[in-house]
MDTraj code that builds the backbone (N, CA, C; nanometers):
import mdtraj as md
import numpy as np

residues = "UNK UNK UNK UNK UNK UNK UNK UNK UNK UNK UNK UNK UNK UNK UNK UNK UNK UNK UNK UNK UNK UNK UNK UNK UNK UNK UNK UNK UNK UNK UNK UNK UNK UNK UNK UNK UNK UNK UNK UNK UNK UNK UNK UNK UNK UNK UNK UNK UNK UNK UNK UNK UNK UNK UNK UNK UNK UNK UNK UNK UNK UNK UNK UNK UNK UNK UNK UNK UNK UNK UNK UNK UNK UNK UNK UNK UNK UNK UNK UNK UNK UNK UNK UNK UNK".split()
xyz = np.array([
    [1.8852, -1.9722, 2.2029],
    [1.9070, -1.8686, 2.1019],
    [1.8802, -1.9220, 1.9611],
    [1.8225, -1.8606, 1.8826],
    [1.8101, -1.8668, 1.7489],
    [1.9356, -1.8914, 1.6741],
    [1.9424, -1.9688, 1.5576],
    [2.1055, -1.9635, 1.4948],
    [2.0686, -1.8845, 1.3669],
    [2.2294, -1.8151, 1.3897],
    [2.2524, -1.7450, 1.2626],
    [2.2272, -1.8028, 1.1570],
    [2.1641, -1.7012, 1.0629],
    [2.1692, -1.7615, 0.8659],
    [2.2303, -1.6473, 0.8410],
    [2.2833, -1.6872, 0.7269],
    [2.3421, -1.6376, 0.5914],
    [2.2883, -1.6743, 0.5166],
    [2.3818, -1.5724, 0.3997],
    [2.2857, -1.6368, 0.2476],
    [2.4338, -1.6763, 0.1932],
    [2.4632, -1.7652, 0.1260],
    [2.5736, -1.8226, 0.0398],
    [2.5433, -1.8082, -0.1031],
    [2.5862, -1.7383, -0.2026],
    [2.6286, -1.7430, -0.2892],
    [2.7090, -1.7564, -0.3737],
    [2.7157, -1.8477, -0.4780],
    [2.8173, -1.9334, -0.5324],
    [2.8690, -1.8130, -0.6537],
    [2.9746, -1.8419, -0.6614],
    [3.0870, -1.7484, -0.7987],
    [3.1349, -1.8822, -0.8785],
    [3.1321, -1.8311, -0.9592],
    [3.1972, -1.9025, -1.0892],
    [3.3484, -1.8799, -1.0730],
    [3.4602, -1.9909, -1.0345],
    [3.5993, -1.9530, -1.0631],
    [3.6480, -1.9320, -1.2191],
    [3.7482, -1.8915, -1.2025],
    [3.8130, -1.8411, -1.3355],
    [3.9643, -1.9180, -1.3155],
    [3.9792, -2.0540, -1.3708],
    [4.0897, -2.1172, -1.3311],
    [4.1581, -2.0622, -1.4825],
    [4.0944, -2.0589, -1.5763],
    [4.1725, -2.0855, -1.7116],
    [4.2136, -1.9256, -1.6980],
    [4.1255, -1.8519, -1.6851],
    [4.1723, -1.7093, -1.6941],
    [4.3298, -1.6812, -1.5855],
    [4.3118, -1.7704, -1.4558],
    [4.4451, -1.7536, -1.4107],
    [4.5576, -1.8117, -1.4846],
    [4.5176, -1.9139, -1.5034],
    [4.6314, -2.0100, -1.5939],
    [4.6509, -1.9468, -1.7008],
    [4.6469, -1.8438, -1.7416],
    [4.7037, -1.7450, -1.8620],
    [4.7495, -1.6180, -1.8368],
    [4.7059, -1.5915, -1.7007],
    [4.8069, -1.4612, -1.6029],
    [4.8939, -1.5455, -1.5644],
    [4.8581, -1.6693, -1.5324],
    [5.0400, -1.6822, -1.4309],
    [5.1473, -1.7450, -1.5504],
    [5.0997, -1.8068, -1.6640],
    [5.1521, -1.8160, -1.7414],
    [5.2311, -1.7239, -1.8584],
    [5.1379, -1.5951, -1.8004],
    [5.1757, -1.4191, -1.8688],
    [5.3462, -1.3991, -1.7871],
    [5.3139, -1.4241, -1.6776],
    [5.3964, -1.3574, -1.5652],
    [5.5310, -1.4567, -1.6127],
    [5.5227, -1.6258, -1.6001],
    [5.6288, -1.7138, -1.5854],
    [5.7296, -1.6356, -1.7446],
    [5.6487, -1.5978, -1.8602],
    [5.7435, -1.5866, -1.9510],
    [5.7826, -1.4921, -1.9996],
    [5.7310, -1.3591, -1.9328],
    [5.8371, -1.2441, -1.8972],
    [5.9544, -1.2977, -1.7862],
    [5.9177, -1.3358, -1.6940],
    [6.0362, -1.3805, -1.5726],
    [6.1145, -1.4770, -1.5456],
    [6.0485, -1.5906, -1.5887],
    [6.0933, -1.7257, -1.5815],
    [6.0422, -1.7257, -1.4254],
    [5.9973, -1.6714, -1.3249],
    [5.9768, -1.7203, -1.1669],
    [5.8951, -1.6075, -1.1463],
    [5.8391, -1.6269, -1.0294],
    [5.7560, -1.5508, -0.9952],
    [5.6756, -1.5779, -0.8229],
    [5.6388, -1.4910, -0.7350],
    [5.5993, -1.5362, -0.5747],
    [5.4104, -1.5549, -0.5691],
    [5.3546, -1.5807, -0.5484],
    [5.2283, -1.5974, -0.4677],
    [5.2101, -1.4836, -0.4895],
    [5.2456, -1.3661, -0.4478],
    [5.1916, -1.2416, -0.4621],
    [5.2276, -1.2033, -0.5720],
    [5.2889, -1.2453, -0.6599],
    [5.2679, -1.1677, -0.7826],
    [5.1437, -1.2060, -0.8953],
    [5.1098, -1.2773, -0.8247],
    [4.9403, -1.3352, -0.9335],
    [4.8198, -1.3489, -0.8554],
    [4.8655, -1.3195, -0.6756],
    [4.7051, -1.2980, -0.6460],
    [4.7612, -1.1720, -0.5814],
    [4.6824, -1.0732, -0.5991],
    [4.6516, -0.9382, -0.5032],
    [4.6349, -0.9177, -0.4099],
    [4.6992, -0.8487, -0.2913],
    [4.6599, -0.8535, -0.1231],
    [4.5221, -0.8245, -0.1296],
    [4.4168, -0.7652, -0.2275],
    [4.2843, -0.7528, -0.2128],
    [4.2323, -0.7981, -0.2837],
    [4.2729, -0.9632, -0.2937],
    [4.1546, -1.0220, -0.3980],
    [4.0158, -1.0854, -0.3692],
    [3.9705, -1.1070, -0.4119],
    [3.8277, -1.1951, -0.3582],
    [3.8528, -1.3441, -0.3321],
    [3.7967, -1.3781, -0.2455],
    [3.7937, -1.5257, -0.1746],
    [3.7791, -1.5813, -0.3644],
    [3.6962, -1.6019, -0.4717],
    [3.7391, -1.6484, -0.5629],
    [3.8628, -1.5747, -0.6643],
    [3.9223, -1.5673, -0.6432],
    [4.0592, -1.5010, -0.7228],
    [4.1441, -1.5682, -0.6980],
    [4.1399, -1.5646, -0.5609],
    [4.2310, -1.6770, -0.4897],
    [4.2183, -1.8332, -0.5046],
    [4.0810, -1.8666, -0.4699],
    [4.0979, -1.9939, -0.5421],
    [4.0730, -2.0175, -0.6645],
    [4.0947, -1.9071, -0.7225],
    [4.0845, -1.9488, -0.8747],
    [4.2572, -2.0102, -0.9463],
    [4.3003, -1.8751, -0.8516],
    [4.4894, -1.8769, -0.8386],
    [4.5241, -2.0131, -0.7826],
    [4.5049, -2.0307, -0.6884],
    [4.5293, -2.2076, -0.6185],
    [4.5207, -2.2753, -0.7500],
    [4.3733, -2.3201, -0.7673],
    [4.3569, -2.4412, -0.8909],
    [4.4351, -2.4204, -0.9528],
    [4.4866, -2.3053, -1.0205],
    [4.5166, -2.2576, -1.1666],
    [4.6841, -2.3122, -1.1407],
    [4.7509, -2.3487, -1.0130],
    [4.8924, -2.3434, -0.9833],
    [4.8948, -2.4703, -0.9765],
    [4.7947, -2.5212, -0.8992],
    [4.7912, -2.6690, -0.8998],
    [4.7888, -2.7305, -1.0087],
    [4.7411, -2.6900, -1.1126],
    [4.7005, -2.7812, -1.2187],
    [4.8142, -2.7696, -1.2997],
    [4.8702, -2.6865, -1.2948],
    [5.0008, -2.6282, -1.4288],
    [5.1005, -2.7310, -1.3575],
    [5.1161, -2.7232, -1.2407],
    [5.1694, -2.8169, -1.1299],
    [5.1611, -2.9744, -1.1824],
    [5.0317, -3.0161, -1.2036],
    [5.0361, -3.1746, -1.2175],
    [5.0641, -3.1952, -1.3518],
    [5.0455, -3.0530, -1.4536],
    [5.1181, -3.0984, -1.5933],
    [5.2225, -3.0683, -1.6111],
    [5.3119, -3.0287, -1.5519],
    [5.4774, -3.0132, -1.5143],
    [5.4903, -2.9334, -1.5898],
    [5.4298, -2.8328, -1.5848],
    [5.4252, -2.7312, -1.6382],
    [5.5429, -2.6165, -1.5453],
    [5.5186, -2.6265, -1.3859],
    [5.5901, -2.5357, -1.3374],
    [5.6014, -2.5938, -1.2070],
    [5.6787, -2.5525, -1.1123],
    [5.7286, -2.6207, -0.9739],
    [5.6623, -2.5036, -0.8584],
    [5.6434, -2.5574, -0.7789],
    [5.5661, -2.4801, -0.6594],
    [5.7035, -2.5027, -0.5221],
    [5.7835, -2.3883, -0.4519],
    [5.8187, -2.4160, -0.3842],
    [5.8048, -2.3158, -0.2618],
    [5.8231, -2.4326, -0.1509],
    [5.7253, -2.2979, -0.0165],
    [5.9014, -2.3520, 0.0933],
    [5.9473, -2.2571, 0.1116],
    [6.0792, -2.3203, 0.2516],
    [6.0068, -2.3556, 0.3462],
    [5.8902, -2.2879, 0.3979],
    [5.8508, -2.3293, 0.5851],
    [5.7191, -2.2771, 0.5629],
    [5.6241, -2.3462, 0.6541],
    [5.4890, -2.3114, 0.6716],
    [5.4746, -2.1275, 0.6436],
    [5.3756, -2.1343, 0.5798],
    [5.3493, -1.9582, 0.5493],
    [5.3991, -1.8807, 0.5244],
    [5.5320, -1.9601, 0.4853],
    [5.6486, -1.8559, 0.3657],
    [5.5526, -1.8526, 0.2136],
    [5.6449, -1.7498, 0.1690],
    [5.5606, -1.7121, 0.0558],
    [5.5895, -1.8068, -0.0597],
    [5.5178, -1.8523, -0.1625],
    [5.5519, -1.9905, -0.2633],
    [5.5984, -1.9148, -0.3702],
    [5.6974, -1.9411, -0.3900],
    [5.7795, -1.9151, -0.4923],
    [5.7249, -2.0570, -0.6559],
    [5.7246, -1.9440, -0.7476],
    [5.6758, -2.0591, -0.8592],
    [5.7417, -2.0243, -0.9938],
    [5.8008, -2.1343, -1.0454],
    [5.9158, -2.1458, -1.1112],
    [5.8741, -2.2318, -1.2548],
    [5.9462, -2.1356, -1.3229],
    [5.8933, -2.2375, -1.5065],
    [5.9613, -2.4307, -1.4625],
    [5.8982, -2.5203, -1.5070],
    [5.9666, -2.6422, -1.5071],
    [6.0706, -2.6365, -1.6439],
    [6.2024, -2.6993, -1.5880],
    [6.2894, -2.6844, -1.7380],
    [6.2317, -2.7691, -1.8474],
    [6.1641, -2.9195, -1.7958],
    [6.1490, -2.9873, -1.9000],
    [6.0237, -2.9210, -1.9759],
    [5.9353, -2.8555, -1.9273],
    [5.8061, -2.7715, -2.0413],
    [5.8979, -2.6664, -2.0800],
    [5.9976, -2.5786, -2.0644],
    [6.0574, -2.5334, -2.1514],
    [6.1506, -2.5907, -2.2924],
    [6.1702, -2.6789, -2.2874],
    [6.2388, -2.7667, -2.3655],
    [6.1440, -2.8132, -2.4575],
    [5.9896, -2.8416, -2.3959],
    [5.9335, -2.8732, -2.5316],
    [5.8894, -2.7727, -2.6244],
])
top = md.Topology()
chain = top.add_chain()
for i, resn in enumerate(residues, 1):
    res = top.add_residue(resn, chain, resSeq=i)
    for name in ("N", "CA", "C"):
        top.add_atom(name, md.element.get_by_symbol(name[0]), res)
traj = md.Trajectory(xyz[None], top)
């Protein structure tokens, strides 16, 4: 049999543009879930735009990522010490 092709086309993520929605969201609420910054119908890049954008606020302690059990929903929380500065 012949193998399938596709065509792949690449998207430009939008990490900074998330990192200023989820950062919209943390300071009306102080917390906020996974679903409140990506959409049950977002595009395969929205989502990983949302990932990077959590991760990274993440390694500047910016905010805490917490999940209880595999494929619970991640709860994401202002860090106290970036509030303090």
């Amino acid at each position: 049999p012949e193998p399938a092709m596709h065509e792949v086309i690449s998207r430009a993520l939008d990490v900074d543009g998330a990192i200023g929605a989820i950062l919209a969201v943390l300071a009306r609420r102080g917390h906020a879930w996974w679903r409140d910054v990506v959409a049950a119908d977002a595009a395969p890049w929205q989502v990983l735009s949302a990932l990077l954008a959590l991760l990274e606020l993440a390694r500047r302690s910016e905010l805490r990522l917490v999940q209880l059990r595999p494929f619970a929903n991640v709860e994401i929380l202002r860090d106290a010490a970036s509030e303090a500065a």
